[in-house]
C-alpha positions as CSV (number, residue, x, y, z in Angstrom):
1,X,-13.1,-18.1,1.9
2,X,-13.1,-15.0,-0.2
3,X,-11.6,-15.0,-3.0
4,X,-9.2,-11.5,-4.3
5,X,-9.3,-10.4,-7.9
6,X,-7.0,-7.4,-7.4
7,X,-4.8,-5.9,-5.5
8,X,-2.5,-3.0,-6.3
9,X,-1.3,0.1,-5.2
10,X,-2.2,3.3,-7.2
11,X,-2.2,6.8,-6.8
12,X,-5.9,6.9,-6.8
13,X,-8.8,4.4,-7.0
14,X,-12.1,5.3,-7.8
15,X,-15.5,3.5,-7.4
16,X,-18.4,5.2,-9.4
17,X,-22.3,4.6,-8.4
18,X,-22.8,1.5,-10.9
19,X,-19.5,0.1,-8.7
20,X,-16.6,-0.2,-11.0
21,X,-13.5,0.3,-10.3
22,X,-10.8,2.8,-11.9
23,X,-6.8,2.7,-11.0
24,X,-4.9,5.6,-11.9
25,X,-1.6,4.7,-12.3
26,X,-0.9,1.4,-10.6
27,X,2.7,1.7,-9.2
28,X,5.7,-0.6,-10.0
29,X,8.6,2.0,-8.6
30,X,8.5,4.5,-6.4
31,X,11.5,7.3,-7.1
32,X,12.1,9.3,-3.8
33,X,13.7,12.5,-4.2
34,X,15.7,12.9,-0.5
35,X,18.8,14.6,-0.3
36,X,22.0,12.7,1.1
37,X,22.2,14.7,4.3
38,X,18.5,13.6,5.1
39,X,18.9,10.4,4.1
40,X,22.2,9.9,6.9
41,X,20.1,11.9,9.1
42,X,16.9,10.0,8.4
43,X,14.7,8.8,11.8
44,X,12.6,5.6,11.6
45,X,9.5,6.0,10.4
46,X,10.1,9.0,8.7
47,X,7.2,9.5,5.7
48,X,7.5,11.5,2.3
49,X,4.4,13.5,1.8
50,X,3.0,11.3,-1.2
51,X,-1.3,10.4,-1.7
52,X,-1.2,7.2,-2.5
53,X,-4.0,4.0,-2.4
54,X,-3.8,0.4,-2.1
55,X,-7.0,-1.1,-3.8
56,X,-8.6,-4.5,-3.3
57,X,-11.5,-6.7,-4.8
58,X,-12.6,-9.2,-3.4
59,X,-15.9,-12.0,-4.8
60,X,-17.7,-14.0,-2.7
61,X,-17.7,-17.4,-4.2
62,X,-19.8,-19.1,-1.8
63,X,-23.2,-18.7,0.4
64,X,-21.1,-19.8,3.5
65,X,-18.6,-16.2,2.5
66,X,-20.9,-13.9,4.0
67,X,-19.5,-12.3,7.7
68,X,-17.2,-10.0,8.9
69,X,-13.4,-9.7,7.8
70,X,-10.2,-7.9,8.3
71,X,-7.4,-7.1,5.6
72,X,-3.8,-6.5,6.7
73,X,-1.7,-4.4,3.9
74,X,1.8,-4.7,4.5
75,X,5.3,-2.8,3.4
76,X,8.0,-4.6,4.0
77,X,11.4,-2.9,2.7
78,X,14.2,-5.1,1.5
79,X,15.9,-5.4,5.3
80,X,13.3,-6.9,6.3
81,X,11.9,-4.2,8.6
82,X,7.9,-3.8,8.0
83,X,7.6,-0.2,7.1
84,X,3.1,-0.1,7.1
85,X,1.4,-2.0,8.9
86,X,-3.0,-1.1,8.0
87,X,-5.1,-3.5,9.1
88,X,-8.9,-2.9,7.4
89,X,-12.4,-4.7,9.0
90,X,-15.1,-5.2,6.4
91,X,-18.3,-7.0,5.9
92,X,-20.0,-9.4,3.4
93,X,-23.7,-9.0,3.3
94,X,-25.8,-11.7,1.3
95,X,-26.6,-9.6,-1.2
96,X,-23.0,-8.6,-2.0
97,X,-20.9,-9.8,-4.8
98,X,-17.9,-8.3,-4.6
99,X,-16.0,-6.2,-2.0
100,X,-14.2,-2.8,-2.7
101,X,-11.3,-2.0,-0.2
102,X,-9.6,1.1,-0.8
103,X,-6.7,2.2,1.9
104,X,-6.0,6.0,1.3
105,X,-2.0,7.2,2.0
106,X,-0.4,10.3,2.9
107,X,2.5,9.4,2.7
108,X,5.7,7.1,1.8
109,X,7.9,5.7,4.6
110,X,11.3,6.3,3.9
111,X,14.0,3.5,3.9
112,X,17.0,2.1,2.2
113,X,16.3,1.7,-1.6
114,X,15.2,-1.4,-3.3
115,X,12.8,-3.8,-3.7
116,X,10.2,-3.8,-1.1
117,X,7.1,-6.1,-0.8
118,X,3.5,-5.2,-0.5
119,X,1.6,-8.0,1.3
120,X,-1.9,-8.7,1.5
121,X,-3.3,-11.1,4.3
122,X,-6.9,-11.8,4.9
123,X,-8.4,-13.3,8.0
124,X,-12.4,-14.0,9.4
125,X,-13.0,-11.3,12.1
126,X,-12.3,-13.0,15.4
127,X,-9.7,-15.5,14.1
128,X,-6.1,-15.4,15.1
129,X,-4.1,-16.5,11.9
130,X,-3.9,-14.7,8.7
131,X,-3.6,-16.1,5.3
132,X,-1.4,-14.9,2.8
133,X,-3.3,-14.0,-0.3
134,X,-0.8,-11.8,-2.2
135,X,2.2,-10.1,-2.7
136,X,3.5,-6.9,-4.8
137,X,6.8,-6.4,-5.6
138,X,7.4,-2.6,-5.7
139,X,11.1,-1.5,-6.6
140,X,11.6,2.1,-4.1
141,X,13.9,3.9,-5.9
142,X,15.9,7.4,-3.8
143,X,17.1,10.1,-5.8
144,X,19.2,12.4,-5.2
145,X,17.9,15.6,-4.1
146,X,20.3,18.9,-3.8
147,X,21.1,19.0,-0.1
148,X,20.4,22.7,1.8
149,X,23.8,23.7,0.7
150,X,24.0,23.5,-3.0
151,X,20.7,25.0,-3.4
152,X,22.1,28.2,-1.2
153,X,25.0,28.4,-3.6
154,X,24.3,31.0,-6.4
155,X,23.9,30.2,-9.9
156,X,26.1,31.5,-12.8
């Protein structure tokens, strides 16, 4: 099976013609500005406009690696509740080394504050069960944002 040298999320990943890799700054907490009155008022699955990327390498270690796969990039938010769910099909060639994945996000899904997980699972194209390859703590941090009211109120 493949094996993954990184995974991360970033706000953007690059891969130039000679195929390395650049990360622009790899998250560790997200800080959510969202007033208290949205927050109460808040539907499931709500998004905050943020571009975002979850990157992955993967090498080929072995001859019998080559074929097609799928990635599954999970959020999970500290309840529980799986807030992304992005599953990504890809190919190994026999004249590939390494595999690039990059998932491109428009957005941030909204939920209590805390310490969320960000899982990666890998499986051969075809197969039922996914294995577990990593997971990324990312701390999701909501601040307060003045609600509609306080920014009507006039400054002195």
């Amino acid at each position: 099976m493949l094996n993954l040298l990184a995974f991360a999320p970033c706000e953007k990943a690059l891969v130039a013609d000679d195929h390395t890799s650049t990360l622009i700054t790899i998250l560790e907490v997200m800080s959510l500005s969202i007033s208290t009155e949205q927050l109460a008022t808040t539907p499931t699955g709500l998004f905050v406009p943020f571009r975002w990327h979850v990157f992955t390498l993967w090498h080929r270690t072995s001859p019998d690696d080559s074929g097609d796969y799928v990635q599954c990039v999970r959020l999970i938010f500290p309840n529980g509740e799986v807030g992304l769910n992005i599953e990504m099909p890809f190919s190994i060639h026999d004249g590939d080394r390494n595999f690039r994945g990059i998932a491109r996000l428009d957005g941030f899904p909204v939920s209590s504050p805390g310490e969320c997980r960000l899982t990666l699972a890998l499986r051969r194209a075809g197969e039922e069960s996914w294995r577990e390859v990593a997971d990324y703590p990312l701390m999701v941090k909501l601040l307060a944002a003045p609600s509609a009211s306080e920014r009507a109120e006039p400054q002195e």
